[in-house]
MMTF fields as JSON, N, C-alpha, C and O atoms, coordinates in Angstrom:
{
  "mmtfVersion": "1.0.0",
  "mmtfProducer": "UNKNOWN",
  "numBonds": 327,
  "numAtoms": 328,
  "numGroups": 82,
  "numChains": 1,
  "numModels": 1,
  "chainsPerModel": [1],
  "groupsPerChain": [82],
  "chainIdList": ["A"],
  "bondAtomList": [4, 2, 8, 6, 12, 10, 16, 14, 20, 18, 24, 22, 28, 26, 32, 30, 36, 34, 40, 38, 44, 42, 48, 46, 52, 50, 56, 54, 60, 58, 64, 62, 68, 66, 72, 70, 76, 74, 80, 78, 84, 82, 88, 86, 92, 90, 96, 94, 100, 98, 104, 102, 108, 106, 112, 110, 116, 114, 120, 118, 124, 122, 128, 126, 132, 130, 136, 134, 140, 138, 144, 142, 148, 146, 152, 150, 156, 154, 160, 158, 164, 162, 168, 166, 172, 170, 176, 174, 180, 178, 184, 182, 188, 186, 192, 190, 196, 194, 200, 198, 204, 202, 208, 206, 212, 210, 216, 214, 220, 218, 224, 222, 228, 226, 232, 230, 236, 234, 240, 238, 244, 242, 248, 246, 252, 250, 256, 254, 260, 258, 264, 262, 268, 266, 272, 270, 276, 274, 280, 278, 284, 282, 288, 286, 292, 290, 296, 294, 300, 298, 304, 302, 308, 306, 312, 310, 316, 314, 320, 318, 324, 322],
  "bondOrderList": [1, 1, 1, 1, 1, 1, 1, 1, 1, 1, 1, 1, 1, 1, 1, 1, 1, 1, 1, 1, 1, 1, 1, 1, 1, 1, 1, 1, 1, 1, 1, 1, 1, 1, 1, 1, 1, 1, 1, 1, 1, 1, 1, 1, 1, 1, 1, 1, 1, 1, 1, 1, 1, 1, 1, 1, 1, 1, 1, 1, 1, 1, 1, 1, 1, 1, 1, 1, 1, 1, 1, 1, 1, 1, 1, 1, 1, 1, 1, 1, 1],
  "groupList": [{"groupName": "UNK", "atomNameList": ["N", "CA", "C", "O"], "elementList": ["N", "C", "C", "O"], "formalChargeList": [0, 0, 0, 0], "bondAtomList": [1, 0, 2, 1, 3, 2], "bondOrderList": [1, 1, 2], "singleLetterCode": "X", "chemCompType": "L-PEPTIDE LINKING"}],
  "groupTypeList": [0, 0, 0, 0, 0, 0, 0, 0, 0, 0, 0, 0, 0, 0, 0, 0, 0, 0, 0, 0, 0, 0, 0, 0, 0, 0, 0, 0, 0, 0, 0, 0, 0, 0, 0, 0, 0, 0, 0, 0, 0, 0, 0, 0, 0, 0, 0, 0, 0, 0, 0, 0, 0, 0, 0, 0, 0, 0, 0, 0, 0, 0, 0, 0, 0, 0, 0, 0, 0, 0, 0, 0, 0, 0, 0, 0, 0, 0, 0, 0, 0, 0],
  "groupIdList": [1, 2, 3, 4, 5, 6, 7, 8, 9, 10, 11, 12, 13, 14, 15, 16, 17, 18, 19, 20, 21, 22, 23, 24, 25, 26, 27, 28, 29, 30, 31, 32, 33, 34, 35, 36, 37, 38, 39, 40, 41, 42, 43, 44, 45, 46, 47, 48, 49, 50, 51, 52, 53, 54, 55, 56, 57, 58, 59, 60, 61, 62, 63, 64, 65, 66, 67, 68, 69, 70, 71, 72, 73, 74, 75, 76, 77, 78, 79, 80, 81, 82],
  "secStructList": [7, 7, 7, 7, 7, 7, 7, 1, 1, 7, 6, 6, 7, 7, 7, 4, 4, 4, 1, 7, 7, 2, 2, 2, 2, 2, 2, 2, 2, 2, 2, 2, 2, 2, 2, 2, 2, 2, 2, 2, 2, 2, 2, 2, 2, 2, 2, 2, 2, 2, 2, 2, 2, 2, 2, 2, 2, 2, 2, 2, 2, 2, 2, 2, 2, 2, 2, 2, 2, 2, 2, 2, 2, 2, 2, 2, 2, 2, 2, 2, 2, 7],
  "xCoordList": [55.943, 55.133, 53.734, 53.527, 52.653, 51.458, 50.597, 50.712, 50.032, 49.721, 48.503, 47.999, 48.192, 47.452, 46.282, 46.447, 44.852, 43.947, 42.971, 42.876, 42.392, 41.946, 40.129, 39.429, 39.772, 38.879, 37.611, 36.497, 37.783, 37.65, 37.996, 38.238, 37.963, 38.17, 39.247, 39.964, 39.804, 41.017, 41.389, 40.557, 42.955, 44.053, 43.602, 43.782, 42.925, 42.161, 41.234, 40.99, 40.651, 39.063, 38.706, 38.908, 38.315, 36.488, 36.663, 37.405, 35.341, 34.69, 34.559, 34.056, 35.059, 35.321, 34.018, 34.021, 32.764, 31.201, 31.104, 30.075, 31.661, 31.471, 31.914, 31.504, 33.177, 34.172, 33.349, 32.951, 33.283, 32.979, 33.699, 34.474, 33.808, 34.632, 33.684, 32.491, 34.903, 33.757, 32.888, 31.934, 33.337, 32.196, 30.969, 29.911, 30.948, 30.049, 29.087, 27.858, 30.224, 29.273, 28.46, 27.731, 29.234, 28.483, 27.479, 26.529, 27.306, 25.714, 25.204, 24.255, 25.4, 24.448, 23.985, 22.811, 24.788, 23.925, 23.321, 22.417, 23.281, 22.437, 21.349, 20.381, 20.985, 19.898, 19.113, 17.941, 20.17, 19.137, 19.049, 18.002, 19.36, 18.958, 17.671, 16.529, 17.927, 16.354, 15.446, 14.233, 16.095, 14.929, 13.907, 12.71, 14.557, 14.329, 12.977, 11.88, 13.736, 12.742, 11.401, 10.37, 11.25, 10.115, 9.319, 8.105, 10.048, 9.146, 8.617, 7.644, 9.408, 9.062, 7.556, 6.499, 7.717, 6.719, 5.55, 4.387, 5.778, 4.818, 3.93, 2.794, 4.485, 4.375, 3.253, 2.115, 3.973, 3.074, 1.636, 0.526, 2.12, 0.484, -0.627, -1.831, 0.056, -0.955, -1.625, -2.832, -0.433, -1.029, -2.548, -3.588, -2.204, -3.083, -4.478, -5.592, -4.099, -5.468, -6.287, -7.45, -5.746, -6.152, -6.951, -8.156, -6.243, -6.509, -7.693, -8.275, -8.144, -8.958, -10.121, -11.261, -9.87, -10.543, -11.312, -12.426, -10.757, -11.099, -12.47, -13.635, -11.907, -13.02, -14.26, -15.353, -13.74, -15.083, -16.281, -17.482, -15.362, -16.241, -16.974, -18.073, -16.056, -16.745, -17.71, -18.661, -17.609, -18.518, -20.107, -21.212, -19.973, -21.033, -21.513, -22.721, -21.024, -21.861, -22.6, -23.417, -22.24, -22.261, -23.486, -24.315, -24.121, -24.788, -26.3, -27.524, -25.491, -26.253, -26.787, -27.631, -26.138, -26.618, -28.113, -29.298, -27.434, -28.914, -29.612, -30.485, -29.654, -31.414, -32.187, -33.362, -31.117, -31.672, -32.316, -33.448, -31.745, -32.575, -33.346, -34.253, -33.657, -34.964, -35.751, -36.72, -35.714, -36.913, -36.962, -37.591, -36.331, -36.636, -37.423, -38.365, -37.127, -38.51, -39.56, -40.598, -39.663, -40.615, -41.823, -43.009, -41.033, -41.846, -42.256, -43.245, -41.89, -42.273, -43.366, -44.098, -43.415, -44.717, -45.68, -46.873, -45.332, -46.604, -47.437, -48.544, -45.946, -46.857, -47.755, -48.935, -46.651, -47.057, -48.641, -49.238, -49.454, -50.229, -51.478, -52.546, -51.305, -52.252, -52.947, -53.765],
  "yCoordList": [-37.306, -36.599, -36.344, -36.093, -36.432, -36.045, -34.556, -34.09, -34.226, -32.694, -33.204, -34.32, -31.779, -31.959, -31.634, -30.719, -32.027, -32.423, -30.514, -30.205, -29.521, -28.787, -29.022, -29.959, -27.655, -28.01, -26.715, -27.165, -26.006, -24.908, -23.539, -22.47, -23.832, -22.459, -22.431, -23.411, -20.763, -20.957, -20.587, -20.084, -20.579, -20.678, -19.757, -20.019, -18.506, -17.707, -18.069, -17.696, -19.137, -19.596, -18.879, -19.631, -17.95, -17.322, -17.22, -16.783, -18.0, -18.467, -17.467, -16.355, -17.933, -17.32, -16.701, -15.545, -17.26, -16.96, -15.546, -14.882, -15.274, -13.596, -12.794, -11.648, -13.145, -11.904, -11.436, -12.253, -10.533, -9.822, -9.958, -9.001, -10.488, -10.414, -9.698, -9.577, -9.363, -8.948, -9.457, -8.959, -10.756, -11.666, -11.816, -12.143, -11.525, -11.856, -10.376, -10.318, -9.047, -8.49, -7.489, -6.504, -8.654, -8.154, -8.704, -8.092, -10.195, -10.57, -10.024, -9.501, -9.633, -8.839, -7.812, -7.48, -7.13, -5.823, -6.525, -5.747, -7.18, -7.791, -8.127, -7.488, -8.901, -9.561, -8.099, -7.875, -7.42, -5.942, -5.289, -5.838, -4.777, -4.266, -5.091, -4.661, -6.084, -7.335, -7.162, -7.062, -7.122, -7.245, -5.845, -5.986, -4.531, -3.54, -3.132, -2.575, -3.7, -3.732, -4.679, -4.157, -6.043, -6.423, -5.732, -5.566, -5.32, -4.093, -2.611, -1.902, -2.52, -1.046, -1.577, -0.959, -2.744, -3.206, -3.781, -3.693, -4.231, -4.727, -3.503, -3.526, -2.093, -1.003, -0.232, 0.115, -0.065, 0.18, -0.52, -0.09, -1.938, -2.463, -2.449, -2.668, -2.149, -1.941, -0.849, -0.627, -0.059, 1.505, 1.653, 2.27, 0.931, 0.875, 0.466, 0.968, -0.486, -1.273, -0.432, -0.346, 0.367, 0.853, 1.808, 1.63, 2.752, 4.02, 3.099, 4.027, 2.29, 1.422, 0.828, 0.802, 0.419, 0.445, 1.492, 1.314, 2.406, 4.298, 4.482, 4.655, 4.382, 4.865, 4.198, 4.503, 3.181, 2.325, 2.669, 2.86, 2.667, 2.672, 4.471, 4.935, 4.905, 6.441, 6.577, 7.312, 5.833, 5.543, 4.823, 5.326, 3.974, 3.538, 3.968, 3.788, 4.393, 6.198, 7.186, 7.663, 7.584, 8.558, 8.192, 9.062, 6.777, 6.162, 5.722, 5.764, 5.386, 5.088, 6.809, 6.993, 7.685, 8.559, 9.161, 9.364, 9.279, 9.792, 9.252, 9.93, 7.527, 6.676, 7.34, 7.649, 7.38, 7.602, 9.511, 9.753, 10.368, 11.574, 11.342, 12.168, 10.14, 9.914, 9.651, 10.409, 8.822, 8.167, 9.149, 8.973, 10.089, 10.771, 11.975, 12.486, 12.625, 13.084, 12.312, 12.972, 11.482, 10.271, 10.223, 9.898, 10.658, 10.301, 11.402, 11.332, 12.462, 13.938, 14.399, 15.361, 13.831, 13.997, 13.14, 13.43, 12.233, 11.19, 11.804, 11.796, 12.314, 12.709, 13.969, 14.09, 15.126, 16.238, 16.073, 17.139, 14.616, 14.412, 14.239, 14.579, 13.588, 13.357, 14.001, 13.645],
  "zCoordList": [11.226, 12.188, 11.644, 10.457, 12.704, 11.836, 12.505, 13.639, 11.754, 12.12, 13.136, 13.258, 13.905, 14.972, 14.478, 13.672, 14.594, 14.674, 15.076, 16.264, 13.993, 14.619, 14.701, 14.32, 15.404, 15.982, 14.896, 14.628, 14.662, 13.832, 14.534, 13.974, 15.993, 17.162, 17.166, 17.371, 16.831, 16.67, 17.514, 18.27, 17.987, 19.527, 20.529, 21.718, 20.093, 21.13, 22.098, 23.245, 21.105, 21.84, 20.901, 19.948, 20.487, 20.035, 18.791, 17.911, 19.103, 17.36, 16.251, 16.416, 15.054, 13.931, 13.989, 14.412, 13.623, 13.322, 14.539, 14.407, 15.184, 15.871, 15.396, 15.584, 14.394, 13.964, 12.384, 11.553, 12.314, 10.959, 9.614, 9.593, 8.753, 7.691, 6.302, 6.021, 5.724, 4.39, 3.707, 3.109, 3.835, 2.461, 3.455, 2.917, 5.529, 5.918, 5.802, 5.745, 5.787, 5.622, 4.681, 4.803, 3.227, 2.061, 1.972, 1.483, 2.457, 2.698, 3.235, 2.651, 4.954, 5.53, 4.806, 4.969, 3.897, 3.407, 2.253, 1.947, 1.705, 0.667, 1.528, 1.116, 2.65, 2.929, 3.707, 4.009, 3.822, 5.112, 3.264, 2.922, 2.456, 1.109, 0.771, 0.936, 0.375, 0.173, 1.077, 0.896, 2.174, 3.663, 3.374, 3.125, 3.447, 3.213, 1.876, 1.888, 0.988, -0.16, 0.057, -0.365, 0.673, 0.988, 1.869, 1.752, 2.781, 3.588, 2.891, 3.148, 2.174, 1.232, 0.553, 0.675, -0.115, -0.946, 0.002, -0.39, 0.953, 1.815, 2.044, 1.571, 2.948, 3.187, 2.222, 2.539, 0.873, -0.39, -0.437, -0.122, -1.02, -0.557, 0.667, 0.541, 1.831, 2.995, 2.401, 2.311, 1.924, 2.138, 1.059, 1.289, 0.012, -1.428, -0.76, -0.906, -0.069, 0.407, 0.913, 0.518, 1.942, 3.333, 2.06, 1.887, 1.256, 0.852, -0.034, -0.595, -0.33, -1.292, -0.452, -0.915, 0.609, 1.827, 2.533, 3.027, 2.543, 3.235, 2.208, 2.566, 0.756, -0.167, -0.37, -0.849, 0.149, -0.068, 0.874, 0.686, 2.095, 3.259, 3.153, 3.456, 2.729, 2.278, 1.472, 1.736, 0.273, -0.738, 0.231, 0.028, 0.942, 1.413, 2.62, 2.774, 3.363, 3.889, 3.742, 4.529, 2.454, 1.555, 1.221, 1.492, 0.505, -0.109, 1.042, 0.917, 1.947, 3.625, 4.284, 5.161, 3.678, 4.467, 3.175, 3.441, 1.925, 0.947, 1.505, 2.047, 1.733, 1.48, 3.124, 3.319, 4.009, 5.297, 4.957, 5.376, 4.425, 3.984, 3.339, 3.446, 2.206, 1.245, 2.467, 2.48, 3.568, 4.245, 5.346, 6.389, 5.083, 6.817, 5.888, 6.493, 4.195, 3.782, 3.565, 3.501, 3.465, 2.954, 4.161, 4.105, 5.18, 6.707, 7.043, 7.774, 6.802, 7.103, 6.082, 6.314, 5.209, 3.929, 4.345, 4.257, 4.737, 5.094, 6.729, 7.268, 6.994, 8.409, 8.344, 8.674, 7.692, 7.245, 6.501, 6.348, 5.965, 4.9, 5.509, 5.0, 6.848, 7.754, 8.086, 8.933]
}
């Protein structure tokens, strides 16, 4: 006699790949643990930037606003001179 021929679906119909088993869902928590950590780290570096970014743009404000008080006395002496 020779054995019958399967298909991988077993006698129910529904496919193994829906049902949960452990080894499937010790990966899942490995890849959502990994997943997790690239986002943590992704997260971190936005944040570095941004806060590295903020200062800069503060820094050159800061810098934009003195020269504009040097020339706005600069203009008031010259006018004041007249």
């Amino acid at each position: 006699m020779t054995s019958p021929i399967t298909t991988g679906t077993p006698a129910g119909g529904a496919s193994s790949a829906s049902k949960s088993t452990p080894a499937n869902t010790a990966v899942s928590s490995i890849d959502n643990t990994s997943l997790d950590a690239v986002v943590d780290d992704l997260l971190d570096s936005l944040s570095s930037k941004f806060a590295s970014v903020s200062s800069e743009i503060y820094e050159k404000i800061e810098a934009m606003s003195k020269r504009l008080d040097a020339m706005e006395n600069s203009l008031q002496q010259q006018a004041g001179g007249k």
